[in-house]
N, C-alpha and C positions, 0 to 999 in steps of 0.2 A: 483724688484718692492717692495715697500713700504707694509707692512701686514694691516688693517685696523684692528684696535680693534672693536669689538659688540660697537653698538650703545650705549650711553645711553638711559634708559625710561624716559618722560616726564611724569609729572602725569596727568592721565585724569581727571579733574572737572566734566565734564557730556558729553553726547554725546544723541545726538538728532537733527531735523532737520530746513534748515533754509530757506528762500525762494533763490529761483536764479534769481541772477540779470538778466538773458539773456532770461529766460523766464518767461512771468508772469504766474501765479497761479501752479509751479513747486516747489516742497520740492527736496531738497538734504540734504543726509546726513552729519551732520558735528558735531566735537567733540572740544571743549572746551578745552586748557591746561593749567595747572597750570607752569609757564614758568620765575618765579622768580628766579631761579634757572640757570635760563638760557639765559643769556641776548643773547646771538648767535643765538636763535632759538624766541628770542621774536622781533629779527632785521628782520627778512626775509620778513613779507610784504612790509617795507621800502625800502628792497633794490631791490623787484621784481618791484616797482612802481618807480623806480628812474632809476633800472640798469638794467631790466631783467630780469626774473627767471636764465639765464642759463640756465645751466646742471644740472638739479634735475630731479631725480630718487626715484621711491618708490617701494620696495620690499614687500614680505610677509614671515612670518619666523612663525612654530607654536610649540608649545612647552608645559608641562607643567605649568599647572596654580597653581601657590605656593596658590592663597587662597580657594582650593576645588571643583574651577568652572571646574574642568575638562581640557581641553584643554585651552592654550590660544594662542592668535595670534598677532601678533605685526606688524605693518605696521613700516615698516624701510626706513625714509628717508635721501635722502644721495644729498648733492648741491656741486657742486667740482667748480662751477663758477657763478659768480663774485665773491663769498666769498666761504669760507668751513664750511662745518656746519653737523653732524651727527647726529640724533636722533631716535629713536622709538614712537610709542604709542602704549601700549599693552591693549587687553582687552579679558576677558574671553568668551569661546564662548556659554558657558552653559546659559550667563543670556544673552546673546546679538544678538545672531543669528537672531532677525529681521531684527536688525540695520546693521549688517553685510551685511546681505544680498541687503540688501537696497544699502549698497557702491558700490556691485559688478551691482547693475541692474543702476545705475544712471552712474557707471562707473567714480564719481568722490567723493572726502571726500575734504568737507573745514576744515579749521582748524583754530578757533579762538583763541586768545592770552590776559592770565590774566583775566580780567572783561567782554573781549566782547567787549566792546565800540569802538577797535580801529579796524584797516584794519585787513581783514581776510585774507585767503592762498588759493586756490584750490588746491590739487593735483589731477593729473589723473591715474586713477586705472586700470590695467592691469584686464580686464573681466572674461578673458576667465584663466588665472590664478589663478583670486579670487575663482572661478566656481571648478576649479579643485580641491584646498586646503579644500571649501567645500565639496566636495564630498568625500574624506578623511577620515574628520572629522564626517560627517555623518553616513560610515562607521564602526567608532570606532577607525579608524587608524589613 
């Protein structure tokens, strides 16, 4: 079998909450990428509204935070069907542990592309994982 290299990071622009379409007066969290960079990862709403999500998966991976925040955590997502497509989005947990928290009680993270304006993404979060990773982290470990 084939090794998969580490994802690349997408930059995050901001991260904060947007309403859901499926329920009214419902916030979910969701984060903004800067995705010029990556026209693979700026295709995906297109292709889940035309062809399917597929086979998309989302990881958690944590790690040192190179800009002082402490830990950080990166949501790793990986599509092996209809297209391939690999990326991260990382974010510190020292400034962000609301919004964190918030992905793992909602159980899902959208993900808008460049400006915002266009189709967004949901992915669905593994709960009782994200729960765990926090708990870690809260620890110190």
């Amino acid at each position: 079998m084939e090794a998969v290299p580490d994802p690349a990071e997408v930059p995050v622009v901001s991260v904060g909450w947007v309403a859901d379409p499926d329920v009214e007066g419902r916030l979910v969290p969701a984060a903004l990428l800067d995705v010029d960079e990556r026209p693979d990862v700026a295709d995906l709403p297109r292709v889940h509204a035309t062809e399917g999500i597929g086979d998309l998966r989302c990881s958690v991976s944590v790690g040192d935070d190179p800009s002082g925040d402490g830990q950080r955590l990166a949501f790793i997502v990986a599509v092996d069907h209809p297209v391939r497509c690999r990326f991260a989005l990382g974010l510190g947990w020292g400034s962000n542990q609301e919004w964190l928290r918030a992905v793992s009680t909602s159980g899902c993270l959208v993900l808008g592309f460049g400006d915002g304006t266009g189709p967004w993404l949901s992915l669905n979060i593994d709960r009782r994982r994200l729960d765990e990773v926090f708990a870690r982290l809260s620890e110190g470990g």
